[in-house]
N, C-alpha and C positions, 0 to 999 in steps of 0.2 A: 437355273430358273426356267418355268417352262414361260411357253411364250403364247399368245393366239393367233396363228396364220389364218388367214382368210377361210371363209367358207366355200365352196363353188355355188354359182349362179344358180342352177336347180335348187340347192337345198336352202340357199336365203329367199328364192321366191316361192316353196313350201312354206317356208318359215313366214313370210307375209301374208300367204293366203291363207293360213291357222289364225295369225294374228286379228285375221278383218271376225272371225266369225265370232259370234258370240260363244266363250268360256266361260266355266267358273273361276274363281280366282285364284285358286292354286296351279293351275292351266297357266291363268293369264301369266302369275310370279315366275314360273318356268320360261315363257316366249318371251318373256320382257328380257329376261338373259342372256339368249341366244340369239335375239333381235340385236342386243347392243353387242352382241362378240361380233354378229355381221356384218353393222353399217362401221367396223373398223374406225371407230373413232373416240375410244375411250379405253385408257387404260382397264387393267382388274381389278384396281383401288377405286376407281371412281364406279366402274359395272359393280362393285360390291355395296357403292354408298346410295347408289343410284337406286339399285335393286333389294338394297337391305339385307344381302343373303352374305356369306363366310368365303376368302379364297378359295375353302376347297368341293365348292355347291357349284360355281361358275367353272371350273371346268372337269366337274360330273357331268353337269346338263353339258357342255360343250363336246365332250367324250362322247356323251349320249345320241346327240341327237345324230351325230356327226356317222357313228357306230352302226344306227339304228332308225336314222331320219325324225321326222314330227311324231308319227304314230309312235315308235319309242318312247320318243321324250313325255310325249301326253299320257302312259299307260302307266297307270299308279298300283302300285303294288302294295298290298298290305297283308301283313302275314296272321291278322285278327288279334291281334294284340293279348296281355299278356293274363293268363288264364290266372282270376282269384283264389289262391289260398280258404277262404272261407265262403263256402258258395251253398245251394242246392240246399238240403238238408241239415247241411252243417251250417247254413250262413242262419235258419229258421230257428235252428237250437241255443245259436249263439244270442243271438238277436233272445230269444225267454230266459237266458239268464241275466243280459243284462239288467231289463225291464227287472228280475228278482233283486238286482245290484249282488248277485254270486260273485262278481271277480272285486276282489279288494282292491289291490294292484295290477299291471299291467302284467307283473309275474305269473298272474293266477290266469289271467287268459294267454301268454303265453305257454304256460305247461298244461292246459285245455286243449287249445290250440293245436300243439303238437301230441296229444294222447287222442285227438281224434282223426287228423290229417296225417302223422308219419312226417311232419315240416315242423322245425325249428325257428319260428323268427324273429326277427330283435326287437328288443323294446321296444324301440321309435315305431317299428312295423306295427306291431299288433297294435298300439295307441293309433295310428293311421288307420286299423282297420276299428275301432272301435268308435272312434269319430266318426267313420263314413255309415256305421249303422243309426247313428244317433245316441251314440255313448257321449255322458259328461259326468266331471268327476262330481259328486253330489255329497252332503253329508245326510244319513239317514234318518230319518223321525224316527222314535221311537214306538217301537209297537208291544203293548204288553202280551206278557205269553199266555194270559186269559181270554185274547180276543178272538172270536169267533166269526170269521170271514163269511162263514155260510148266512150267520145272523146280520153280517151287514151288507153283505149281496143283494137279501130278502127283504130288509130295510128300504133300499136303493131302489127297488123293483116292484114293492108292494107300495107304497109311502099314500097313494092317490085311494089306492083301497082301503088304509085303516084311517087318512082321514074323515073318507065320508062314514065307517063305521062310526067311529065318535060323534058325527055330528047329529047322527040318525036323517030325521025327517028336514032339517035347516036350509034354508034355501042358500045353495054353494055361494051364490053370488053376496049372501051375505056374510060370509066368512072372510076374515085375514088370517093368514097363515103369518109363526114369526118361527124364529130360531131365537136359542138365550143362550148366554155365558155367563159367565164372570171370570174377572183377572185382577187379580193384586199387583200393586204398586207400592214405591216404599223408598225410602231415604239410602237404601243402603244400596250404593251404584253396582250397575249388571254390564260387567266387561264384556263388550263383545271383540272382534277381530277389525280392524280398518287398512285401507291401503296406502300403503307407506314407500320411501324410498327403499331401495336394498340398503345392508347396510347400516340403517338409523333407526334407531330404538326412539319403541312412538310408548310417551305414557300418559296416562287418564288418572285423573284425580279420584281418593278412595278415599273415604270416612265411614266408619264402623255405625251408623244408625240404627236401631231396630224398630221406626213406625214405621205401620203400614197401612193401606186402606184399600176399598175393593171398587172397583169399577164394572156395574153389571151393567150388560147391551143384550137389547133385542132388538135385532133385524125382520124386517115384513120380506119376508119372499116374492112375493110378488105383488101388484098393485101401484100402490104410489113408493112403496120402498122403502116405507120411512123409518127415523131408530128413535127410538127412545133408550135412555141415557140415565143412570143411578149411582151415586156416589157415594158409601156408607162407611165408616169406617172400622166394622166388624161384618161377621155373615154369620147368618145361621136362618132356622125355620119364619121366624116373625119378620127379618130381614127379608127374605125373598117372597112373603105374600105381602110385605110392600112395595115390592118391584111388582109384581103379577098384579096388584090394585092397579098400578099409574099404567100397565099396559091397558087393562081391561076398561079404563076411564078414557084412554083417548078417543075412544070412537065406541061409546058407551051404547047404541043404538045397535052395534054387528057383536057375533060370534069372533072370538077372536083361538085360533088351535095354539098352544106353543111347543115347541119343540125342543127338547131339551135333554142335558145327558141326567147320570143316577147319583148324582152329588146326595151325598146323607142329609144334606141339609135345607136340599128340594123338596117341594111338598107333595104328596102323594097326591094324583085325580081326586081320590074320596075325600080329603078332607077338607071339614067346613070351612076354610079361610082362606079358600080357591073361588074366585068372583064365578057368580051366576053365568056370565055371558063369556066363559073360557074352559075350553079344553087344556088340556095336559093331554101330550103324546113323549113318550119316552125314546129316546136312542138308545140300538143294541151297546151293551156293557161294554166302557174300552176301547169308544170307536169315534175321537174326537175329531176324524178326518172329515168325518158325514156331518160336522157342523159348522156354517161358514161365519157364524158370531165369534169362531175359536180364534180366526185370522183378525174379522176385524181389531180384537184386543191387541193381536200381537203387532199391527203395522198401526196402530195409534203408540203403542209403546215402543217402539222403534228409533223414535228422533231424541229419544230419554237414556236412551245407553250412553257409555262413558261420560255421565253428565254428574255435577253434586249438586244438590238445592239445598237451600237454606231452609224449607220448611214443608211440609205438606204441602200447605196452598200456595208453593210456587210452584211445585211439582204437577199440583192439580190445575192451576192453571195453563202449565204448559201443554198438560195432556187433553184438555178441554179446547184448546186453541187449534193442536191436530185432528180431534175427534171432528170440530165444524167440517173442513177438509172432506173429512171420510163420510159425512154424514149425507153427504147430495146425493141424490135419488141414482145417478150415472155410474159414480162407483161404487154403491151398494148392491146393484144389479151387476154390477164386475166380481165381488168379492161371494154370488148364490151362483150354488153348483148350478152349472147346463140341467143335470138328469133332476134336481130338484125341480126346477121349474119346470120340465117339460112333464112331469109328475102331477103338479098341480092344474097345469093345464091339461089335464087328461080327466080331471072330476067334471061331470057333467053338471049342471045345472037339474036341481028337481023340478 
């Protein structure tokens, strides 16, 4: 067992005059050690509990300083630690395909990985490097293969331009901008995924129902924010120019633009049973991302998974009772894209 024999007197009164100056704290964790090997009065289990460091740190620095003096013990070495696998041009590549969601599995940026580096790394490795880029595992929205990216780039970018086109000569400040949807709801329950014990099998009540009914919302993008709210229990063309009447009534006095996707059962700008004091503006085909009415349906219908109701209008009520929740001006302006608003706030005033 080794032992700590004394220091000589020169090097415990280095070792003091180090101690008086101001270090930084990894300095300081080293003299604290060497301080107590010298004033010889503490075993290497209590210099261990005193110091927080391991038996064999207390006579490293003891070897050391002893070997080498203070200036030794104080001289940190580091060897610039340990050069990334995925870096430089490879870490930029890696990093655009995540962002595409290319790797399925950890598998697939593993033999990426190693088809561009010439390195092999284990699973747990490349999931560590996929986390440290801002990788998470995600399930993907679906995107149809008619969608045209260029047409909704040009959407996203132009949006301030084609609504003052529509409005022509109008004075901007008297326009409301909305977004429209619509979402069905319905007796026949929508099993989602919940979290559970391991182990214990989780089950949610099922009854074969087939009514249904539709729940249309528009959002005001910007302004006071507000939504207006329809609940009909079919859809089609006469259906939706009575949602566009109750928009176009609430503030009968403005311009009001809507936005909306190419549902067949939308009604064209031209036709007559489009209110006087409302535009129609179209979304590019197939591109429900660029509408944020799409979300508010889906987190009002959210608290109605693995649920059974007795009827419609319990259903309806329960989804009416979420909808108030969503309907506050705070988190309607949470649920409108950033680049839409800053879109609208880019039309000038005539």
């Amino acid at each position: 067992m080794r032992t700590l024999p004394r220091l000589g007197r020169e090097l415990v009164e280095e070792i003091e005059r180090a101690w008086a100056e101001p270090q930084p704290a990894w300095a300081k964790g080293r003299l604290l050690v060497v301080r107590l090997i010298a004033q010889h009065e503490h075993t290497v289990a209590e210099i261990m509990k005193i110091a927080g460091v391991c038996r064999q740190t207390v006579f490293t620095y003891r070897d050391t300083v002893v070997a080498k003096g203070v200036a030794g013990l104080l001289q940190r070495e580091h060897g610039g630690g340990h050069r990334p696998t995925v870096r430089g041009a490879v870490a930029q590549e890696f990093v655009e395909k995540l962002e595409k969601g290319d790797f399925r599995q950890a598998r697939d940026a593993q033999r990426w990985i190693k088809k561009r580096t010439r390195r092999k790394l284990t699973e747990s490795g490349v999931r560590k490097i996929m986390r440290r880029w801002g990788g998470r595992i995600k399930v993907p929205r679906k995107s149809h293969a008619k969608k045209d990216a260029a047409a909704s780039a040009a959407f996203k970018a132009e949006l301030s331009t084609r609504i003052a086109a529509i409005t022509g000569e109008i004075d901007q400040s008297e326009v409301r901008l909305w977004v429209m949807d619509e979402h069905r709801y319905g007796l026949l329950p929508v099993i989602r995924r919940v979290w559970a014990r391991r182990g214990v099998r989780v089950h949610a009540p099922y009854k074969t129902v087939y009514q249904w009914g539709y729940l249309h919302e528009a959002l005001e993008v910007d302004g006071v924010n507000k939504v207006e709210l329809l609940f009909t229990p079919s859809i089609n063309q006469d259906v939706h120019a009575i949602f566009l009447r109750q928009i176009a009534q609430s503030d009968p006095g403005r311009t009001h633009v809507v936005i909306m996707d190419r549902a067949g059962f939308h009604l064209q700008a031209e036709d007559p049973r489009v209110p006087e004091n409302m535009r129609l503006l179209s979304l590019p085909a197939y591109c429900p991302e660029l509408n944020p009415a799409e979300w508010f349906g889906r987190v009002v219908k959210a608290p109605t998974i693995n649920r059974l109701y007795q009827d419609l209008r319990a259903l309806e009520d329960h989804l009416i009772s979420v909808a108030r929740d969503w309907c506050r001006p705070e988190k309607v302006r949470g649920l409108v894209h950033q680049w839409m608003r800053d879109q609208v706030n880019d039309i000038a005033p005539t």
